[in-house]
C-alpha positions in Angstrom: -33.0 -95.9 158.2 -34.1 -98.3 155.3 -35.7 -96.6 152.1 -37.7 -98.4 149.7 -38.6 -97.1 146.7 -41.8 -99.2 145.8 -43.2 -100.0 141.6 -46.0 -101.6 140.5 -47.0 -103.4 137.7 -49.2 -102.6 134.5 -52.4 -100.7 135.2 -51.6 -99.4 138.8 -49.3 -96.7 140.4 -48.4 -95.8 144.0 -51.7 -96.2 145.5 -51.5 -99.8 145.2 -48.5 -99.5 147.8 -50.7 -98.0 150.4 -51.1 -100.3 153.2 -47.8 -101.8 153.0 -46.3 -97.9 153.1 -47.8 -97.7 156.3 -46.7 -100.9 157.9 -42.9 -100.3 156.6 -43.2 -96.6 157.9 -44.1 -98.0 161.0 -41.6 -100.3 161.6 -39.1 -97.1 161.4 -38.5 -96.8 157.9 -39.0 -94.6 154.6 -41.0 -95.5 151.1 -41.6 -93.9 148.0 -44.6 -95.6 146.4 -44.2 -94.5 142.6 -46.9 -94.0 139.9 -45.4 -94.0 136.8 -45.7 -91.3 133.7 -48.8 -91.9 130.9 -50.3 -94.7 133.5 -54.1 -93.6 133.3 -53.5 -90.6 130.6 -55.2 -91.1 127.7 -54.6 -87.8 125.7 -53.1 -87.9 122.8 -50.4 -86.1 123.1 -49.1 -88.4 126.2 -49.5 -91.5 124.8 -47.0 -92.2 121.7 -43.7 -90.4 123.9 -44.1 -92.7 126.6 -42.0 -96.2 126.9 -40.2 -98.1 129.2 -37.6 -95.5 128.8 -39.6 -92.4 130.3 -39.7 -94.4 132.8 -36.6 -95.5 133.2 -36.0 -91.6 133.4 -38.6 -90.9 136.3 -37.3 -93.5 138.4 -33.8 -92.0 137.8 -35.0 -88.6 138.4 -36.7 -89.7 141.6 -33.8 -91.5 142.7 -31.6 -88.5 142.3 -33.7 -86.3 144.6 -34.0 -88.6 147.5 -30.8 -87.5 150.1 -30.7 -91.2 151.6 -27.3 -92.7 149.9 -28.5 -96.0 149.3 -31.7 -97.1 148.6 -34.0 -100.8 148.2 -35.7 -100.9 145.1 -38.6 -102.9 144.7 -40.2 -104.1 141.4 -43.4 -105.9 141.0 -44.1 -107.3 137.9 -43.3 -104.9 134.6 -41.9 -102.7 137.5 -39.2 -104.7 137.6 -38.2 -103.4 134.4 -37.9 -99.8 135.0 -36.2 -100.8 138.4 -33.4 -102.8 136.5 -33.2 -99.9 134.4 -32.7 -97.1 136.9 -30.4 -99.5 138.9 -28.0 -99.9 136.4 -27.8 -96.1 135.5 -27.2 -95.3 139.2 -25.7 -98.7 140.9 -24.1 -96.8 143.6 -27.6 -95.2 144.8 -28.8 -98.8 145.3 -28.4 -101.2 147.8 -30.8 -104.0 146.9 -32.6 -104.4 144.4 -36.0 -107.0 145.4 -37.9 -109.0 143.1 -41.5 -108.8 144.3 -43.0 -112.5 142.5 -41.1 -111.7 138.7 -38.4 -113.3 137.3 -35.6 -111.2 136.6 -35.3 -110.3 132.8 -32.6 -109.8 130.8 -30.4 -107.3 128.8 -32.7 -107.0 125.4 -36.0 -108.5 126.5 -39.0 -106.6 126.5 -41.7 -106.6 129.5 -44.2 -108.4 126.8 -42.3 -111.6 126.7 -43.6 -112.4 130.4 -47.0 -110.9 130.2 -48.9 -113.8 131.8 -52.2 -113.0 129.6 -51.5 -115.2 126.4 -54.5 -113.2 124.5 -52.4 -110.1 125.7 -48.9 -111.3 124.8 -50.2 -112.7 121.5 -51.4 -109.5 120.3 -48.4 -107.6 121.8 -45.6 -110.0 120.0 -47.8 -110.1 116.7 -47.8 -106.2 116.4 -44.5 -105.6 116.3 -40.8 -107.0 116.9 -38.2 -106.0 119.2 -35.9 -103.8 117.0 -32.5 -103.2 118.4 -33.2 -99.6 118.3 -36.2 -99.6 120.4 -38.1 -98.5 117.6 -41.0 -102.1 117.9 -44.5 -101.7 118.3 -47.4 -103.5 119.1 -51.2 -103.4 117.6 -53.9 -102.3 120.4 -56.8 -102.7 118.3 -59.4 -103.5 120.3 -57.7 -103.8 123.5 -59.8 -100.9 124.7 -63.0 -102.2 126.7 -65.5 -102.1 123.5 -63.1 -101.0 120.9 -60.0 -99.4 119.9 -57.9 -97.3 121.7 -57.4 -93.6 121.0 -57.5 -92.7 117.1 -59.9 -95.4 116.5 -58.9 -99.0 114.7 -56.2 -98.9 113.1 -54.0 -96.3 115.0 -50.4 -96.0 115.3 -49.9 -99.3 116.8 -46.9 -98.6 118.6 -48.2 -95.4 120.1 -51.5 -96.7 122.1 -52.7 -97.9 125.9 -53.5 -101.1 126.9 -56.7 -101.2 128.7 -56.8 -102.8 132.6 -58.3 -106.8 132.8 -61.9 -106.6 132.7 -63.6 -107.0 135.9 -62.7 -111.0 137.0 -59.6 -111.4 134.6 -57.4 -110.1 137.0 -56.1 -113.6 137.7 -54.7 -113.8 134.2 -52.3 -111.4 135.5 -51.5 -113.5 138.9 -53.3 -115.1 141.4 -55.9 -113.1 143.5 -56.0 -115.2 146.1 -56.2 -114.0 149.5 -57.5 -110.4 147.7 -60.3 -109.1 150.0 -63.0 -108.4 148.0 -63.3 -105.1 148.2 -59.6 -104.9 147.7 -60.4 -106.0 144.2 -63.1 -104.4 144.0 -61.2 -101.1 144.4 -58.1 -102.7 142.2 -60.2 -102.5 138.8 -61.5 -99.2 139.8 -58.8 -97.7 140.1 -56.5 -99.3 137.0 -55.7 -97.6 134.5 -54.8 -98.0 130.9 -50.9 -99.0 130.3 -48.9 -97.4 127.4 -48.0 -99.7 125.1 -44.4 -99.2 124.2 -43.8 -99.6 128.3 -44.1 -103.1 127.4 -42.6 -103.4 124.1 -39.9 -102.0 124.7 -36.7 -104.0 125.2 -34.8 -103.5 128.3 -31.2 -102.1 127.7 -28.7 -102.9 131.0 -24.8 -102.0 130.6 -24.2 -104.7 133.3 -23.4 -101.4 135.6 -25.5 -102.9 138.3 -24.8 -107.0 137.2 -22.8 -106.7 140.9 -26.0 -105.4 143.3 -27.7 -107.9 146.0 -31.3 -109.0 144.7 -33.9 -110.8 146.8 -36.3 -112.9 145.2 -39.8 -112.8 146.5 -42.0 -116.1 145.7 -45.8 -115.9 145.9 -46.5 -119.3 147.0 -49.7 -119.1 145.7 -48.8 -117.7 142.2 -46.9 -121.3 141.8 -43.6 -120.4 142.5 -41.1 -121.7 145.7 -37.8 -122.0 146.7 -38.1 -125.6 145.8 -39.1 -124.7 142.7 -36.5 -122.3 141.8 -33.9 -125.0 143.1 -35.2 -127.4 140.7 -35.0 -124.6 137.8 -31.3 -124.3 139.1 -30.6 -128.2 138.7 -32.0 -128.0 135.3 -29.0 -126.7 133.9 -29.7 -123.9 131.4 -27.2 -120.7 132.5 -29.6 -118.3 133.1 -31.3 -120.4 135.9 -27.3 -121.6 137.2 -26.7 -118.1 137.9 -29.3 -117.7 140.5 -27.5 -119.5 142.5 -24.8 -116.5 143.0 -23.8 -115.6 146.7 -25.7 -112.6 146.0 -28.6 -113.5 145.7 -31.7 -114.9 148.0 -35.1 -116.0 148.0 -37.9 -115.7 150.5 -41.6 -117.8 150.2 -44.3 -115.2 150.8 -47.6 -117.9 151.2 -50.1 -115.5 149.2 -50.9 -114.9 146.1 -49.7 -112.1 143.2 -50.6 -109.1 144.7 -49.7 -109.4 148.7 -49.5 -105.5 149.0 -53.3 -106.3 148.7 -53.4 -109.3 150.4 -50.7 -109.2 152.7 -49.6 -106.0 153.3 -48.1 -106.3 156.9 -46.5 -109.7 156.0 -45.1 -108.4 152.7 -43.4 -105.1 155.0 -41.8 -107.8 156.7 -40.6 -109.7 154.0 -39.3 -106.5 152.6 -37.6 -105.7 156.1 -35.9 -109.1 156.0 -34.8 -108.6 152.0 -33.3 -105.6 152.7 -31.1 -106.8 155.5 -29.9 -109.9 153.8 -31.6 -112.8 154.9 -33.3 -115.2 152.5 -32.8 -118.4 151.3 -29.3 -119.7 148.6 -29.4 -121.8 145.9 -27.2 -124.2 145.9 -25.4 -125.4 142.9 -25.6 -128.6 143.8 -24.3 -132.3 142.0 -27.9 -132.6 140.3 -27.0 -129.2 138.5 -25.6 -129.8 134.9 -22.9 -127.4 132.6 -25.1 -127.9 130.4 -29.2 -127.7 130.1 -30.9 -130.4 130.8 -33.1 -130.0 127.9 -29.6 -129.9 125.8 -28.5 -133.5 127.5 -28.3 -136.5 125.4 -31.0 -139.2 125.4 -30.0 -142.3 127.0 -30.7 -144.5 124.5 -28.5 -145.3 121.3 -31.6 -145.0 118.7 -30.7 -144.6 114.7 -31.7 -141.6 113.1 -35.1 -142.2 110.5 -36.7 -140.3 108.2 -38.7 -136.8 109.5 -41.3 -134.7 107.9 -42.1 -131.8 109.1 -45.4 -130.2 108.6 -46.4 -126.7 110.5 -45.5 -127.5 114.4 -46.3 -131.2 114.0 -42.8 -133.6 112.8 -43.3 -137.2 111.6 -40.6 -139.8 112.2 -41.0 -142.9 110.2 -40.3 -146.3 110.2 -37.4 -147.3 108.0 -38.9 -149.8 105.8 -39.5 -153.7 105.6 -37.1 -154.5 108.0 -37.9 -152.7 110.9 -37.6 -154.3 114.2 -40.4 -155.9 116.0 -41.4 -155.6 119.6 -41.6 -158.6 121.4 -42.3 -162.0 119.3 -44.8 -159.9 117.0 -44.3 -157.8 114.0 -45.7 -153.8 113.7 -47.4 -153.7 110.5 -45.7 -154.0 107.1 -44.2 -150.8 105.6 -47.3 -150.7 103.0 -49.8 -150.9 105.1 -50.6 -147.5 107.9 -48.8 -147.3 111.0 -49.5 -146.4 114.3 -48.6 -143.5 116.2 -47.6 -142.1 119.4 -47.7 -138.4 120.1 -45.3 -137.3 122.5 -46.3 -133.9 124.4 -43.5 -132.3 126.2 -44.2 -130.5 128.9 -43.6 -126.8 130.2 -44.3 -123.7 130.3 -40.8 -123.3 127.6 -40.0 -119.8 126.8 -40.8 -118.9 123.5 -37.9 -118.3 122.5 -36.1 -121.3 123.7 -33.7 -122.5 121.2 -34.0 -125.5 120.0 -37.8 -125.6 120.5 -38.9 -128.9 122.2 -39.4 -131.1 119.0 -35.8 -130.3 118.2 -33.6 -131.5 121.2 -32.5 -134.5 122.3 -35.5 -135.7 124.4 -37.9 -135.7 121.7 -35.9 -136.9 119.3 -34.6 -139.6 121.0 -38.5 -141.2 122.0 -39.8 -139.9 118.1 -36.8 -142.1 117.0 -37.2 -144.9 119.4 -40.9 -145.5 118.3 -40.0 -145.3 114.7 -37.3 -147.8 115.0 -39.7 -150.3 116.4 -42.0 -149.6 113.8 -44.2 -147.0 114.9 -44.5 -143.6 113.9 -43.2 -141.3 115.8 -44.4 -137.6 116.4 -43.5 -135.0 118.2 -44.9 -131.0 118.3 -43.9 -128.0 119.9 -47.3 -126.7 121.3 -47.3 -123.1 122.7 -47.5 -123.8 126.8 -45.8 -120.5 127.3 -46.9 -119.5 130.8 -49.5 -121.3 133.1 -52.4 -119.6 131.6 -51.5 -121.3 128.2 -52.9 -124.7 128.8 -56.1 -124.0 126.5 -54.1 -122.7 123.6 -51.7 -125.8 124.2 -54.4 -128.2 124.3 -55.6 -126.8 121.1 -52.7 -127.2 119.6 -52.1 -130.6 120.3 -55.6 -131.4 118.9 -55.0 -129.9 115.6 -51.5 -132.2 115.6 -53.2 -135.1 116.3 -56.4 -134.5 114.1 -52.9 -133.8 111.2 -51.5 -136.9 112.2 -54.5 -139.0 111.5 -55.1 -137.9 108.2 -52.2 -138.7 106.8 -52.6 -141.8 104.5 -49.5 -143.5 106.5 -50.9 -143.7 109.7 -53.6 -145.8 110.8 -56.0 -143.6 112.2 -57.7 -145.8 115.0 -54.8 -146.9 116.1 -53.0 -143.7 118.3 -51.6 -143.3 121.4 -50.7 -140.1 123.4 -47.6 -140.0 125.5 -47.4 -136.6 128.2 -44.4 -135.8 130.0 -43.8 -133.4 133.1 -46.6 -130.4 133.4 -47.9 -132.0 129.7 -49.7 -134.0 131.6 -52.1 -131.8 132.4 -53.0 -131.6 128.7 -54.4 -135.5 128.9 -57.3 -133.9 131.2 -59.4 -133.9 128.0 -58.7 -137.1 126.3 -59.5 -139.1 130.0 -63.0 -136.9 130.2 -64.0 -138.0 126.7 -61.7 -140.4 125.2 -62.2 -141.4 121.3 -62.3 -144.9 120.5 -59.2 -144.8 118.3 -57.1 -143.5 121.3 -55.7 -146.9 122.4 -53.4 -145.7 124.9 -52.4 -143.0 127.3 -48.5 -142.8 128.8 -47.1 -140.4 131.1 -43.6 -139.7 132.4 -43.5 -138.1 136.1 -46.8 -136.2 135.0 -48.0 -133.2 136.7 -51.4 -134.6 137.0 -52.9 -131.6 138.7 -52.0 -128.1 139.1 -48.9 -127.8 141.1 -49.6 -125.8 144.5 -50.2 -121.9 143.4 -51.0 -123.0 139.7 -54.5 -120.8 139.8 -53.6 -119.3 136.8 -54.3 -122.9 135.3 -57.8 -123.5 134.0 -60.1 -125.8 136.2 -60.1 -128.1 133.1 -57.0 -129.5 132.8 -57.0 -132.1 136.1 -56.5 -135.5 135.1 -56.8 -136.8 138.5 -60.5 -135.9 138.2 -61.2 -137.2 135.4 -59.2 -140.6 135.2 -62.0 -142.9 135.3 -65.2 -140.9 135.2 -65.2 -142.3 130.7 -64.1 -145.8 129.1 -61.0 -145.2 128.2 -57.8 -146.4 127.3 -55.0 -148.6 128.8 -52.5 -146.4 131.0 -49.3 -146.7 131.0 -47.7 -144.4 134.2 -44.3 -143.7 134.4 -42.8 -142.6 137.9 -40.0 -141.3 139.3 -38.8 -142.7 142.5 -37.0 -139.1 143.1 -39.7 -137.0 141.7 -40.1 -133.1 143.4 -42.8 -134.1 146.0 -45.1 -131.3 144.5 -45.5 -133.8 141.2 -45.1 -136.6 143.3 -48.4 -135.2 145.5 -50.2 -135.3 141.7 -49.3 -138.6 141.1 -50.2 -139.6 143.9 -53.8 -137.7 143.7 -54.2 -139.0 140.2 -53.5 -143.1 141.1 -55.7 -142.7 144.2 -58.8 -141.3 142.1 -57.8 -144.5 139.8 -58.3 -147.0 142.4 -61.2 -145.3 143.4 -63.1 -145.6 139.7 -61.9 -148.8 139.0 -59.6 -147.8 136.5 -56.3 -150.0 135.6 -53.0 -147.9 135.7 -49.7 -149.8 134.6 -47.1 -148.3 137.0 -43.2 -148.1 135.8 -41.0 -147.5 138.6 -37.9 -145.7 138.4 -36.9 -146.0 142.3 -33.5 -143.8 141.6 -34.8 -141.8 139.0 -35.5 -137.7 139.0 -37.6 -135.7 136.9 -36.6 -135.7 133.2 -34.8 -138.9 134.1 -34.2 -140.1 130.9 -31.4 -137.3 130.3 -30.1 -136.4 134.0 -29.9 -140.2 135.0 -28.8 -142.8 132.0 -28.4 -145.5 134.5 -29.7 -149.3 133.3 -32.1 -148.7 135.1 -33.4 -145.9 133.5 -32.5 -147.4 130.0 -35.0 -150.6 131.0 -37.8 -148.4 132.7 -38.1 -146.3 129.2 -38.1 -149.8 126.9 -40.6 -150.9 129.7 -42.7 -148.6 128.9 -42.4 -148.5 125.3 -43.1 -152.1 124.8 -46.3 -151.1 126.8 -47.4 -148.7 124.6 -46.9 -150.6 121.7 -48.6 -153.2 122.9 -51.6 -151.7 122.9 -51.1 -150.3 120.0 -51.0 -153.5 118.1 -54.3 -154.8 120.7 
């Protein structure tokens, strides 16, 4: 007989298991649907003892009096933590360990870093750091509905809850789809307030359980796949590489966040099939890279210019008198302003990725490349963390550009706004209301509407409505010939609704060339697609 032990997320406990409890017991099997210590207490004498390590403890302690020798343990979202946890102080009372939608953390990173809430994990990260000791906190002022948390403003930080989403903002968290209503309904009644430190608190593995099976589960409709994850895998970086160990599988589950709520018999079965092996493997296959793809070289040979960097926003400038000139036509001379081009990298990065996006090869390669032909180039690193970032992104790349055209160097109605990969979403804005000084839109293998399960994505950001609906610039498209079909679809979406307006869209064709081509393909065919469309956008610069 199979066991699971079952743990949920912030905010809930066992009861959240309920339906799919009864399915599994059904089917012939055992679970334990666990509600975690301090989840709903609010004295204040529970609150400041209780972090991710109480409840590492219970789960251990739970473990420990369950006769079955081997058990499944299932973690959905911060639950995933504690589950690690226990797992690796008792490897040999675990058979599988299941990943129910939540990527698997790390030795040293703390739940917070993946809260999908970017008001939430903003206040979390600027409370407190993530001490080796454990001993980080985080500031819950005001995270109570109304107010402060126990002790009034100002309490011990480290020591408070964190209230529940308000009623509606439970898709900050993950998508809701396929929730019944009163499912939800009965969701943020019965949510309670999440100790703080729980979240804060890094995660400490010893490796004991680095060995165990783990099965993956993808909520389609929360935006993640096994196509996705395989593209992840291609992309290089280790941590992504090493999903594709033998012992480890995937399985698509086609609902949203919370399918113990929305699909509670499917989600038994899923958990049937995890726990006897099946699933999909990644493959390391010849698109994967040693090293990250982020990390490859640019394909061009461009000279290194002058940079300034000012907050998140860099400048690279034009090296004098005798810069190059594009075509049979000179930028202008080095005493009078320059143009720009933004470049907008895409995401959601990590925000601890290292070198941040402004600082690796890609960007510095097309900042350098613009420069050398006598533009200025600029580059930011805007904070597209997680897919529910896009607003705060979009902000910041409208303080960078409203930076860029007040400096005295650049010519401030002559700018142009280059997107790459999920960027693109961010030119949603500019195509609904485009400023006369914009001259020119680019983007390379775009997301130019939410990828398939993106809910967590404001309404906002969908350039394929809104290309055409304003007067607005030239737009110079770049496309992959081998693009991920789910970007490809977007594209696709984005150049139809074009047509449809009677809006011109300059097309670059890169028939052989993937996503992030310029660094996974340096082909001369890639090489003359990129100077293509740089020439293009200069062009119109100079217009």
């Amino acid at each position: 007989m199979t066991v699971y032990v079952l743990v949920s997320g912030p905010f809930t406990g066992g009861w959240l298991w309920e339906e799919t409890v009864s399915r599994l017991r059904a089917a012939g099997s055992e679970a334990y649907a666990v509600t975690l210590p301090g989840i709903g207490d609010r004295r204040a004498d529970t609150g400041p003892g209780i972090d991710l390590e109480t409840h590492i403890q219970e789960l251990v302690r739970l473990i420990d009096g369950i006769r079955t020798p081997q058990l499944v343990l299932v973690g959905h979202g911060y639950g995933l933590h504690p589950v690690l946890g226990a797992a690796d102080r008792r490897p040999e009372r675990v058979a599988r360990i299941v990943s129910l939608d939540t990527g698997l953390p790390e030795d040293g990173e703390a739940a917070a870093r993946s809260v999908p809430d970017p008001g939430v994990r903003t206040r979390l990260a600027n409370g407190g750091g993530s001490d080796r000791d454990g001993s980080d906190g985080a500031r819950t002022d005001g995270a109570w509905p109304g107010g402060a948390g126990p002790g009034g403003a100002g309490a011990d930080t480290g020591h408070g809850w964190l209230a529940p989403p308000d009623p509606g903002a439970w898709s900050r968290w993950g998508s809701t789809e396929g929730v019944p209503a009163e499912a939800l309904e009965r969701l943020g009644r019965l949510a309670a307030p999440q100790p703080v430190r729980t979240l804060t608190q890094p995660l400490r593995l010893t490796g004991a359980a680095a060995a165990l099976p783990v099965t993956g589960v993808l909520c389609t409709a929360n935006g993640s796949s096994v196509d996705l994850v395989q593209m992840l895998v291609d992309s290089g970086p280790p941590r992504f590489r090493a999903l594709a160990d033998d012992r480890i599988r995937f399985i698509d589950l086609g609902t949203g966040h919370w399918p113990m709520l929305s699909a509670p018999g499917e989600l038994a079965e899923v958990l049937g099939r995890a726990a006897a092996g099946e699933g999909h493997r990644m493959t390391a296959s010849e698109r994967t890279h040693e090293q990250p793809t982020h990390l490859l070289p640019f394909l061009l040979d461009v000279p290194e210019v002058p940079r300034e960097r000012r907050g998140r926003v860099d400048l690279h400038l034009p090296g004098g008198p005798g810069a190059p000139t594009t075509g049979d036509r000179r930028l202008p001379e080095a005493d009078r302003p320059r143009p720009a081009v933004v470049f907008v990298h895409g995401g959601p990065v990590a925000p601890d990725q290292w070198p941040t996006p402004r600082d690796t090869p890609f960007l510095l390669g097309y900042a350098r490349y613009a420069a050398s032909l006598g533009a200025i180039g600029v580059t930011l690193d805007h904070r597209l963390h997680g897919l529910a970032d896009f607003a705060r992104a979009a902000d910041d790349l409208a303080e960078a550009v409203a930076l860029v055209r007040a400096d005295p160097r650049v010519d401030a109605d002559r700018i142009a706004l280059w997107f790459f990969s999920a960027g693109g979403l961010l030119a949603a804005d500019w195509l609904a209301a485009p400023p006369p000084w914009l001259r020119c839109l680019a983007a390379s293998y775009p997301a130019l509407a939410p990828l398939p399960g993106w809910g967590a994505v404001e309404s906002r950001f969908r350039p394929a409505d809104a290309v055409g609906t304003a007067d607005g610039p030239p737009i110079v498209l770049t496309r992959a010939g081998q693009e991920h079909p789910a970007f490809a679809a977007t594209v696709e979406e984005f150049l139809t609704a074009a047509r449809r307006n009677g809006t011109d869209v300059e097309v670059v064709d890169v028939p052989h060339g993937h996503h992030s081509f310029e660094l996974v393909d340096p082909t001369d065919e890639s090489r003359a697609c990129v100077e293509r469309a740089m020439r293009s956008v200069l062009g119109h610069l100079r217009d």
